[in-house]
C-alpha positions in Angstrom: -14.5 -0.5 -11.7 -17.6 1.3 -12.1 -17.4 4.4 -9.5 -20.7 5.4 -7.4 -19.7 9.4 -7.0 -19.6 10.6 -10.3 -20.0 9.0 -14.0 -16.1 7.9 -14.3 -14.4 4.3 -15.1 -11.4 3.7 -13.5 -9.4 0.8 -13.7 -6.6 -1.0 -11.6 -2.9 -2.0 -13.0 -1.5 -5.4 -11.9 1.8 -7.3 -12.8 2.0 -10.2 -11.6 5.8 -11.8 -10.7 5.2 -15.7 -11.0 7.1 -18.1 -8.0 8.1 -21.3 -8.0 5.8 -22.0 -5.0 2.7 -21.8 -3.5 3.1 -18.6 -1.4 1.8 -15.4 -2.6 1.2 -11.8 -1.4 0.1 -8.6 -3.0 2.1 -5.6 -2.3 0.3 -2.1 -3.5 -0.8 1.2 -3.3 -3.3 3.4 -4.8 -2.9 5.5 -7.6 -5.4 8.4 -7.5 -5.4 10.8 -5.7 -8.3 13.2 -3.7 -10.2 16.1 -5.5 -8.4 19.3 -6.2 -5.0 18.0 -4.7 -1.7 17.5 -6.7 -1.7 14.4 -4.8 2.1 14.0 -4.5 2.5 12.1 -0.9 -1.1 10.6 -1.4 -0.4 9.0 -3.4 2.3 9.4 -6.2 5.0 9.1 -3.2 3.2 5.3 -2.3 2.8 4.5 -6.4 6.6 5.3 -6.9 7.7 2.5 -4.0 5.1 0.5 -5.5 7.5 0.2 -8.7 10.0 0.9 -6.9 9.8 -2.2 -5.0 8.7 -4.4 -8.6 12.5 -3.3 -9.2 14.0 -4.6 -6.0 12.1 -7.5 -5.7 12.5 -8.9 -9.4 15.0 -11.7 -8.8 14.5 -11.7 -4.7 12.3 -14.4 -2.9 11.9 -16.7 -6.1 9.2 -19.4 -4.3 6.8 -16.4 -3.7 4.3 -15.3 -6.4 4.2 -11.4 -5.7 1.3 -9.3 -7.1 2.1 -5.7 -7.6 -1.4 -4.0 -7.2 -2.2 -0.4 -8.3 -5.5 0.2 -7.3 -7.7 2.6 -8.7 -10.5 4.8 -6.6 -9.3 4.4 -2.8 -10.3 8.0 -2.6 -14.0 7.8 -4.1 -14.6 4.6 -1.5 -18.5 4.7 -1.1 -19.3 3.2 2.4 -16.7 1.3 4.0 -14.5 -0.1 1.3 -12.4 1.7 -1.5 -13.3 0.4 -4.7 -10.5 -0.5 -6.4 -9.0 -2.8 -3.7 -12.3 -4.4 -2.9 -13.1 -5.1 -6.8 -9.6 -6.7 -6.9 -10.3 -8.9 -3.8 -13.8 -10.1 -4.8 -12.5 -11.3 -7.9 -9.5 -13.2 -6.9 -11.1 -14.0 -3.4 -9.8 -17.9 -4.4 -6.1 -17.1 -4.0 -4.4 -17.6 -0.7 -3.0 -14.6 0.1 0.2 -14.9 3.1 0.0 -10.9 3.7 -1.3 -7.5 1.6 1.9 -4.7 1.6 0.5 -1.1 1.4 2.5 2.2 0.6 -0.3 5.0 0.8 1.0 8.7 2.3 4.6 7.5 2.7 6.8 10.8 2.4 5.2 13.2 4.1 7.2 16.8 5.2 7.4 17.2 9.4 6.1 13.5 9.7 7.1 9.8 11.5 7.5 7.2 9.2 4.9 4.7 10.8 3.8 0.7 9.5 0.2 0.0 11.1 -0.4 -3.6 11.5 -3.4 -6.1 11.3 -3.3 -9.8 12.4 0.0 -9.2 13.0 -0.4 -13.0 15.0 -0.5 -14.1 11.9 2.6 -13.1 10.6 6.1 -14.1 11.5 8.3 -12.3 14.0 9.7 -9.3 11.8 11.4 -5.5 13.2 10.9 -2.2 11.3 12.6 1.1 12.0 9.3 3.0 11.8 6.6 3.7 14.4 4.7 0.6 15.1 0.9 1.1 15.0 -2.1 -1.2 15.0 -4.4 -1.3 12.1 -6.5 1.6 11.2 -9.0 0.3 8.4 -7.5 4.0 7.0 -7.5 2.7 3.0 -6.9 -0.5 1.0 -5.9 -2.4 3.9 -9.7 -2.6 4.5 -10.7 -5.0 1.8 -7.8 -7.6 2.6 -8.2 -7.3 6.3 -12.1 -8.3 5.4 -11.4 -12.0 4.1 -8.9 -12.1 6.9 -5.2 -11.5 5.4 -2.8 -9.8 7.4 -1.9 -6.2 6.4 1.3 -3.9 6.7 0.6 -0.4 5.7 3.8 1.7 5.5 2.8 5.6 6.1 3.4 8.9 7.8 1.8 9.7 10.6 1.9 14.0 10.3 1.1 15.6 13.7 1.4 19.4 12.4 1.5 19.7 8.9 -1.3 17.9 7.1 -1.0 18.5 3.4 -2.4 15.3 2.1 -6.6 16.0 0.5 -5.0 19.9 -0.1 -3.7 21.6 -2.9 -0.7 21.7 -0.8 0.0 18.0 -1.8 2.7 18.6 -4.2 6.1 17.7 -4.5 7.8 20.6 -3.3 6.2 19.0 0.3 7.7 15.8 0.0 10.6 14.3 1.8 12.5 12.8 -0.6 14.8 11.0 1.6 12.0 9.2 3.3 11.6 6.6 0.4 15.4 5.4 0.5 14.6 4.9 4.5 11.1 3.2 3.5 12.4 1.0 0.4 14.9 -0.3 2.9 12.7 -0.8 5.8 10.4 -2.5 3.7 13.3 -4.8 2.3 14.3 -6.3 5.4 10.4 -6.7 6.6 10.3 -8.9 3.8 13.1 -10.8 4.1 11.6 -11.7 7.3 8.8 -12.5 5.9 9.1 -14.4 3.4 12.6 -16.5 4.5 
């Protein structure tokens, strides 16, 4: 990924965990993080489900083909679309994606745990113990949400205390039980999901 900003190269990380059938989806999360922040809740915090949910799911859903997507450059978007995510999407744009899973900002002091939702028609009937939003367009959930996939983006929705794009991003300012609440959360939305 060539980046329009500044002179940099930056480069996504995928693993791929191979079904038995023809269903697939990409869960992920972006792995920089904004300029002059530590970037611990945007987003180490959504990086650390991301394997964190590679774990989980390892032997789970066996028909499904489940792409774990670290995307590079969701911060240094130019225009409408963060790089990373839309580079990834262009050149896989023949695979038949059911849904795109996003952890971005997920453990955020003084926040609500909240999963926005686009095409959610499209999807079958699932519940969540966070704050159900529509979609926001907010980060990767843009490039799939393009070519028409249904997106799930698990965040925090901070009222008072924005740290995220601050120095103030560090880990001291996370809420550390948040991701046993999200990892579970996100669990059963899957096994509605994909059963």
């Amino acid at each position: 990924i060539k980046a329009h900003t500044f002179e940099h190269t930056s480069y996504n990380v995928v693993a791929i965990r191979p079904g038995t059938g023809s269903k697939r989806a990409v869960i992920g999360a972006h792995l920089d993080a904004a300029p002059f922040g530590q970037g611990a809740s945007d987003n180490a915090s959504g990086t650390a489900m991301l394997l964190e949910m590679a774990r989980l799911l390892k032997d789970k859903f066996p028909e499904w083909t489940f792409e774990f997507a670290a995307f590079d450059a969701e911060e240094y978007c130019i225009g409408y679309f963060p790089v990373g995510s839309k580079s990834y999407v262009d050149l896989h744009s023949d695979r038949k994606w059911e849904f795109f899973l996003n952890f971005d900002s997920i453990a955020i002091a003084f926040s609500h745990p909240s999963l926005h939702v686009g095409r959610r028609e499209m999807l079958k009937e699932f519940t969540t113990g966070c704050r159900l939003l529509p979609m926001t367009l907010g980060g990767d959930d843009r490039s799939f949400n393009e070519i028409g996939i249904p997106t799930l983006w698990y965040c925090c929705d901070a009222t008072v205390f924005k740290d995220f794009h601050t120095p103030c991003d560090t880990i001291a300012t996370l809420d550390i039980p948040r991701f046993k609440f999200i990892a579970e959360d996100a669990l059963q939305l899957l096994e509605a999901l994909c059963n």
